[in-house]
N, C-alpha and C positions, 0 to 999 in steps of 0.2 A: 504494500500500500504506500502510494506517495506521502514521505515529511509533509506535516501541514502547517510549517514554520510559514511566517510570513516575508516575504523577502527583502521587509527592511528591516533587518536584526536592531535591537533595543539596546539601551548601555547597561552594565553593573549590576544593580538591582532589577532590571526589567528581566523578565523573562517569558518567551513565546511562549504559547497552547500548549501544555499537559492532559488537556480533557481525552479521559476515556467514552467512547462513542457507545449508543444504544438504541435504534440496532447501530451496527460498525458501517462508519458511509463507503460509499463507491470510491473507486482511487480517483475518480473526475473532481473531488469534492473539495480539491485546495479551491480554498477562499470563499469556499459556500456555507451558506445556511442549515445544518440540519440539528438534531437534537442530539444535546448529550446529557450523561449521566454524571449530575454533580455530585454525585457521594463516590465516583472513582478518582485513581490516581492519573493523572495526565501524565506523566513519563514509565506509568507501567500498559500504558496502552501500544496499540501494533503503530501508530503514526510516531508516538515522542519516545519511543525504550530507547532509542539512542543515547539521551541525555543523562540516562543513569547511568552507562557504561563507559563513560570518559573519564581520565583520572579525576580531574578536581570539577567539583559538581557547586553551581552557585548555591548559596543557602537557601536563597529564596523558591529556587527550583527542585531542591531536595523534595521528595515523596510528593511533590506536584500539590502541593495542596494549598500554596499557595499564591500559584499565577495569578489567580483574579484577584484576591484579598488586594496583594499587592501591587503588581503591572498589568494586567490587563483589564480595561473597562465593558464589561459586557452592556450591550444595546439591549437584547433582547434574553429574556429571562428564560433559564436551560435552554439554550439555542447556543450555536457555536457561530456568533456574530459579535464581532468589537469595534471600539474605535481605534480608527487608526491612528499610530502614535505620530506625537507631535515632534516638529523637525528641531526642537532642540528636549533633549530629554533629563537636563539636568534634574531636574526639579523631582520627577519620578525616582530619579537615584536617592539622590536626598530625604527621600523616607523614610532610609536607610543609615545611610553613610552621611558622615558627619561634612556640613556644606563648607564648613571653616580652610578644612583638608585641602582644599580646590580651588580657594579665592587667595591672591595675591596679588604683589604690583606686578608680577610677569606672570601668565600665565600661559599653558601649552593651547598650543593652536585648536587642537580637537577637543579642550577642555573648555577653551571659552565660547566653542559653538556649541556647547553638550553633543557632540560627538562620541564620549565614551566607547561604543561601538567599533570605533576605526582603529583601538588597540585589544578589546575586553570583548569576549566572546559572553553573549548576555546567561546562557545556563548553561554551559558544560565546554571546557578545554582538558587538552593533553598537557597546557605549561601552567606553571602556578599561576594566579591572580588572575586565571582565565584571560588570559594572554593568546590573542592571535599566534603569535609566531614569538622566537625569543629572540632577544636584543644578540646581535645588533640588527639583524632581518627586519625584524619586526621595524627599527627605527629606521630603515633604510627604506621601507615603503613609503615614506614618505620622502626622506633626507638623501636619497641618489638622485632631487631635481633640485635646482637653486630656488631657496625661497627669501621671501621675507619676512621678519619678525613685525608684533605689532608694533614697534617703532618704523619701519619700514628700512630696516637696517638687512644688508645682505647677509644670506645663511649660506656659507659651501656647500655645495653636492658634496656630504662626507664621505658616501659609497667609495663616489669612486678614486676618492686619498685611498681609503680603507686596504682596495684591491690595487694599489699602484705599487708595483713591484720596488722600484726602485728609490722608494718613499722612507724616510725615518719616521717610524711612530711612534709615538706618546703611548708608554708601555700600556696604559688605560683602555686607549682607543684600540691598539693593536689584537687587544684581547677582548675588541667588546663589550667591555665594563661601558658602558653610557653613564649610567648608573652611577658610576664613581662619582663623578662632577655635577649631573644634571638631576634633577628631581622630576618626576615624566607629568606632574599637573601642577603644580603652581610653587613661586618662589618668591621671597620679598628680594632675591637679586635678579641681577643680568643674566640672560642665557641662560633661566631656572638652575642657575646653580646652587650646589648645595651648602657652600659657605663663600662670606663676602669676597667677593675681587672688584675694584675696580672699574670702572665700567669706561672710563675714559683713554685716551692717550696719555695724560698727565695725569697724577693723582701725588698728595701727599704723603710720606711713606708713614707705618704703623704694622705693627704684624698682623694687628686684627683688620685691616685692611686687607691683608694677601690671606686668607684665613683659609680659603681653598686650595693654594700652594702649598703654606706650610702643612695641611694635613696630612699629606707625603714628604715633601722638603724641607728639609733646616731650614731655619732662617739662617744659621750663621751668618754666611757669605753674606747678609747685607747687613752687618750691624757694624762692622771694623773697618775704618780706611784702607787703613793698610794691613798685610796678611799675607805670609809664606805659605799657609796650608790651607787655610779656611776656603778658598776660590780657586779655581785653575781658571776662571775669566782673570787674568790681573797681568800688567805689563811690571814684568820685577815683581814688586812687593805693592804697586798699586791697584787697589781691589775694584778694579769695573764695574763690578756688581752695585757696589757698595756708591762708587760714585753716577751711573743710570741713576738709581731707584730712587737710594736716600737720601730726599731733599725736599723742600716743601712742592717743588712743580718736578719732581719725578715723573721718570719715562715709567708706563705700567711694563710688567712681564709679556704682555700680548703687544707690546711694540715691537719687539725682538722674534717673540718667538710664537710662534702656533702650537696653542695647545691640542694640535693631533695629529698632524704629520706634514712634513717635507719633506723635499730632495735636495735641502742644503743639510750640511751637519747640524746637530744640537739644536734637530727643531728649529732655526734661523727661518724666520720667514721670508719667502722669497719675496714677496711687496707689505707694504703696508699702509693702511689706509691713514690719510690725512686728510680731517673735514671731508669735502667731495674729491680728494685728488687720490687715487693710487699709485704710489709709489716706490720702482725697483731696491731692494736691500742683495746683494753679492756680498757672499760670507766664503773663507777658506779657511780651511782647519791647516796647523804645521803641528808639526812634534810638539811642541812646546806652546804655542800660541794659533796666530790666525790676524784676518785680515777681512777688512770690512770697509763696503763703499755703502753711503744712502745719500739722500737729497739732503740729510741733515748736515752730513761733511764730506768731505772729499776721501780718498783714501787712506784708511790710516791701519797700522798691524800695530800687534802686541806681541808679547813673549812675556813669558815668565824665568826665563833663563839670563837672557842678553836682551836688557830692557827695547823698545824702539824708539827714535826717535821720530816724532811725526811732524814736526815743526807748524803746529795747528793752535792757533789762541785759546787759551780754556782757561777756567776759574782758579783760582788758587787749587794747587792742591795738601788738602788733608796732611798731617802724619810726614813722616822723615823717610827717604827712601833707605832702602836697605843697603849695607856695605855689599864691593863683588863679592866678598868671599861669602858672605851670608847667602846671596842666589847659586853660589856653586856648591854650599854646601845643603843649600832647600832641592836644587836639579843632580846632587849626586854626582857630582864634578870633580869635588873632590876625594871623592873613592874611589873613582877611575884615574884619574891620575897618580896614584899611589899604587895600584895594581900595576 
């Protein structure tokens, strides 16, 4: 007998017809009228036994008993006729599930249409949380085309970083973790992230500002001018990291770097957006240092061995540079030479 699911699936709490039939209708009977028997189980009937034999079974859908109570509106009394649901279905979830969960200053695209449905399978999946597909698949159904955020701010085709062979990844992304950084319905940050970052080019530094960074990364590296160990960003003893970030009009982390892959080293993004301009950034990794062009400056390298000279105006800096013998004994110089 044909499923008598309706073919536009419901979010979360919703869940299709359970009704056991009496007598049982003809297989012509998607979408018709005939009578059912309200004291049976809707998913132990021959149209909805599907939905009990999937691993995670919605609650609301468990032993059928309560489709109608709670999502579906009947028209006609034991007859198998409803209303049809409405094109946004938050409010039907919400009977349920707590509406707090889901309002923020940023919220997910399919969340602020009550689309629930385009991730959440409404009574019965094979992945937890009644999940269409699992991350990252699932977030690629959407995120392998270029979109826009409600700010109207460009989103990457992540897809296809994801599957770019010759791409460095953000150990996160590479492994499909979404989940690490993003919350999948609403967040009081940018890019429903799960803890504060930034949201500008500039930003003031504080750790509780980078609060997403550091949940993986030291802060070290940006708290000390200067520093033999704490960075391998540093030209000599002076710490890069620490001079970008740490200052009241700091460059954020997402000036430099893309949090989820490139084809320069160390995550280096290969442009980066300024106001409405985008902007090429050429990064090269050496043994020791590396080298970098942007529209901010002209070409300038580092090392952390044999400091560089770049002969470029910059602010005072910080802190005392280190004696040679200090960088040859930080680079191992002098225990090679003694060998």
């Amino acid at each position: 007998m044909n499923d008598l699911r309706m073919t536009s699936p419901l979010p979360l709490v919703v869940t299709l017809l359970f009704f056991s039939f009496a007598p049982a209708p003809p297989s012509f009977a998607q979408g018709k009228e005939f009578p059912i028997d309200t004291t049976a189980s809707c998913v132990t009937s021959s149209c909805h036994a599907d939905v009990a034999t999937k691993k995670h079974v919605h609650e609301a859908a468990k032993g059928g008993g309560s489709c109608v109570e709670v999502c579906h509106q009947p028209t006609k009394k034991d007859m198998h006729a409803f209303t049809r649901p409405p094109s946004n279905l938050s409010e039907t979830c919400f009977q349920c599930h707590d509406a707090g969960k889901f309002r923020g200053k940023t919220a997910h695209g399919p969340v602020a249409a009550g689309k629930c449905t385009a991730c959440h399978d409404p009574h019965a999946a094979e992945n937890p949380r009644l999940l269409g597909k699992t991350a990252p698949e699932l977030c690629f159904s959407c995120h392998a085309a270029q979109l826009k955020d409600s700010q109207g701010r460009t989103l990457p085709p992540a897809k296809r970083l994801f599957e770019e062979k010759n791409a460095v990844r953000h150990p996160p992304f590479a492994e499909g973790d979404c989940g690490a950084c993003h919350l999948p319905h609403a967040s009081e940050t940018p890019r429903l992230l799960t803890e504060n970052f930034p949201g500008a080019f500039y930003a003031t530094w504080s750790e509780n500002a980078y609060a997403l960074c550091f949940s993986c990364h030291s802060a070290d590296p940006f708290k000390e001018p200067r520093t033999l160990t704490g960075s391998a960003f540093r030209n000599g003893n002076l710490n890069l990291h620490y001079r970008h970030v740490n200052r009241a009009k700091g460059r954020t982390c997402t000036a430099c770097h893309t949090p989820h892959g490139s084809r320069q080293p160390k995550l280096v993004r290969e442009s980066f957006g300024f106001g409405a301009t985008e902007l090429p950034l050429q990064y090269g990794k050496t043994e020791t240092g590396g080298t970098c062009a942007t529209a901010c400056h002209g070409p300038v390298a580092y090392d952390r061995c044999d400091p560089a000279e770049n002969g470029m105006l910059t602010t005072p800096r910080e802190g005392v540079d280190a004696a040679p013998q200090e960088l040859r004994r930080s680079c191992g110089k002098e225990e090679k030479t003694r060998k």
